[in-house]
DRENKOL-256922 format. One record per residue (C-alpha): residue number from 1; residue in three letters; chain; x, y, z. Coordinates in steps of 0.2 Angstrom, whole numbers, plus 5000, padded with zeros to 4 digits. Layout:
<atoms>
NUM|ALA|A|X|Y|Z
...
</atoms>
This chain:
<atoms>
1|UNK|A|5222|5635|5357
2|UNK|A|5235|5644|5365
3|UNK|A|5250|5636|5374
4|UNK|A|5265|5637|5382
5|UNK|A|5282|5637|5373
6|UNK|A|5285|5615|5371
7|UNK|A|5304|5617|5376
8|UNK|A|5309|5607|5389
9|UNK|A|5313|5621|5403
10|UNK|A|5294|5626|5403
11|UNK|A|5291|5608|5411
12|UNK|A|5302|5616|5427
13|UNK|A|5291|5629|5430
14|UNK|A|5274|5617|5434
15|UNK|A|5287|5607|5447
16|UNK|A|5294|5623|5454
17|UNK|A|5276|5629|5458
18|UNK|A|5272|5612|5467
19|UNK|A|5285|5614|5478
20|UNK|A|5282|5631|5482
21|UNK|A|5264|5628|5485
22|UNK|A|5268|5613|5496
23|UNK|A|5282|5623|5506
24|UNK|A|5270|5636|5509
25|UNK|A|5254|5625|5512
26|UNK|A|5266|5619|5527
27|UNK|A|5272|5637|5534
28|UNK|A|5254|5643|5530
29|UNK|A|5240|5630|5533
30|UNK|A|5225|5637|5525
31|UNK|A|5215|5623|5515
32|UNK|A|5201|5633|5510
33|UNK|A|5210|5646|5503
34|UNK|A|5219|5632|5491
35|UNK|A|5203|5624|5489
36|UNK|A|5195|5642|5483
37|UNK|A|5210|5643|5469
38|UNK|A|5205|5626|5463
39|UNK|A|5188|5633|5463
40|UNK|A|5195|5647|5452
41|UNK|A|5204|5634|5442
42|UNK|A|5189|5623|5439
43|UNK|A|5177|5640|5434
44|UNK|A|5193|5645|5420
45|UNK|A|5186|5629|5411
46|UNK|A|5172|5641|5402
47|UNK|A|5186|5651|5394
48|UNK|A|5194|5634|5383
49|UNK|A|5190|5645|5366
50|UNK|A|5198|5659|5360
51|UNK|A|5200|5676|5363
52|UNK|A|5202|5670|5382
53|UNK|A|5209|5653|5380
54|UNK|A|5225|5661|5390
55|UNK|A|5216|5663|5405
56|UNK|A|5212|5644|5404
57|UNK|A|5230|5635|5399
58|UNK|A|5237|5650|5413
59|UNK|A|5225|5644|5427
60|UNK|A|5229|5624|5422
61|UNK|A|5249|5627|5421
62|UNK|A|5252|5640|5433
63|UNK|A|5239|5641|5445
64|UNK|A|5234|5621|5448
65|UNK|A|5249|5614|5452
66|UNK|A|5253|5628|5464
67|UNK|A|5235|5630|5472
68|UNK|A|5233|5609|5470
69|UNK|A|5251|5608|5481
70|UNK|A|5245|5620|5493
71|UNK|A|5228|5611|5498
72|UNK|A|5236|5594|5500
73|UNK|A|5250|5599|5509
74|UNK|A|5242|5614|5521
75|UNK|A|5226|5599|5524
76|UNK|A|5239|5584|5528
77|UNK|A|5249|5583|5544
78|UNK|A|5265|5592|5546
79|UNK|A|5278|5578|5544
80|UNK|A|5292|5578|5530
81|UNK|A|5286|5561|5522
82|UNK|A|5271|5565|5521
83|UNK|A|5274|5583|5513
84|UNK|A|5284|5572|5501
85|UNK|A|5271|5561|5496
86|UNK|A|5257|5576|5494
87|UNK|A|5270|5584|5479
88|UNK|A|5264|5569|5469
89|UNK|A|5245|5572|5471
90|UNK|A|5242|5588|5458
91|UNK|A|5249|5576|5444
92|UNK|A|5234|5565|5449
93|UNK|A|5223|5578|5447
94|UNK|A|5229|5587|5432
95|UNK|A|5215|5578|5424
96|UNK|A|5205|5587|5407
97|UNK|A|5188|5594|5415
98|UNK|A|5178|5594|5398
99|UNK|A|5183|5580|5385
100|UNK|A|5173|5577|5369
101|UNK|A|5170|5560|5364
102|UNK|A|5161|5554|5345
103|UNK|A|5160|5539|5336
104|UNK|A|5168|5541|5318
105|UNK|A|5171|5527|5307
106|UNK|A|5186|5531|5298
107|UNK|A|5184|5548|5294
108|UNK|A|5191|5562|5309
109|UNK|A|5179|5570|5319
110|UNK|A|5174|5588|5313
111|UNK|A|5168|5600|5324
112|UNK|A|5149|5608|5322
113|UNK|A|5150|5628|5319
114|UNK|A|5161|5634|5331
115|UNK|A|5155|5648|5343
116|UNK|A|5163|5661|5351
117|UNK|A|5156|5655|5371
118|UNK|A|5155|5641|5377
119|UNK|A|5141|5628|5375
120|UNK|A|5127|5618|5387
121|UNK|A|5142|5605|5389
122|UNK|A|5153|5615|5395
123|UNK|A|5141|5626|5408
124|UNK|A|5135|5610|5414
125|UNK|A|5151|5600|5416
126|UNK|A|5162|5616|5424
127|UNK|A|5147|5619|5434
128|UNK|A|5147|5603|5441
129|UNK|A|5166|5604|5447
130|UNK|A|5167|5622|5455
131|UNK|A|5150|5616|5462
132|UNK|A|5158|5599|5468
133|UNK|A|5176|5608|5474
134|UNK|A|5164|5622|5485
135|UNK|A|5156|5607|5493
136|UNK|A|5174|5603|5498
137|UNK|A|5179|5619|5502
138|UNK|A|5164|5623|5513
139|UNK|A|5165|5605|5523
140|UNK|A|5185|5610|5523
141|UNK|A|5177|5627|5532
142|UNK|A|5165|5620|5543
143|UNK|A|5178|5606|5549
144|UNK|A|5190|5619|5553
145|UNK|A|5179|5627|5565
146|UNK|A|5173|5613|5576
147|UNK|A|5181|5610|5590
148|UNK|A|5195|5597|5591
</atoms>
């Protein structure tokens, strides 16, 4: 799986893209467009295997935090603590979308033949969170056009 250099200054560039994401969530409020990124990011989950595990790990560390900032901050009201608090929230929700689970006595688990897409699991699982992220995004929509 491809990742991101482990040096210590990488783990700067996830925060900086929080803050930007919640400073422009405030100048900019536009939930559904943050909750149409998370969408994006939620759909890059069906490229986890190689040759285009790079559009996955780039989605999760470049585009969630920024895009996860963004929504909470542009949905929230505009004051400065609770701005504050929303730069907290994408680390609640830098949660795995597919995990593999087995039972193994004392040997590892092996995995079956690997294939080059990605399996009934992973259609079904992904599905099921852009599907649940649209709901929000669509209810975000609708919300935003009744009148106050």
């Amino acid at each position: 799986m491809a990742a991101f250099p482990d040096s210590w200054p990488w783990l700067l560039v996830p925060a900086a893209l929080v803050l930007t994401g919640a400073v422009l969530g405030r100048r900019f409020p536009q939930p559904v467009l943050g909750i149409a990124a998370l969408a994006v990011v939620a759909a890059s989950a069906l490229f986890e295997h190689p040759p285009w595990d790079n559009l996955h790990v780039g989605a999760t560390w470049l585009l969630l935090p920024l895009a996860a900032s963004y929504t909470v901050a542009s949905s929230l009201p505009s004051s400065e603590p609770v701005t504050a608090t929303s730069l907290a929230v994408p680390a609640a929700l830098a949660v795995p979308l597919i995990a593999d689970y087995g039972w193994t006595a004392y040997a590892p688990l092996v995995e079956s033949e690997r294939t080059l897409g990605p399996d009934s699991w992973a259609w079904t699982s992904t599905g099921l969170s852009v599907a649940a992220v649209v709901a929000c995004g669509l209810a975000a929509a609708h919300l935003g056009k009744r009148p106050t």
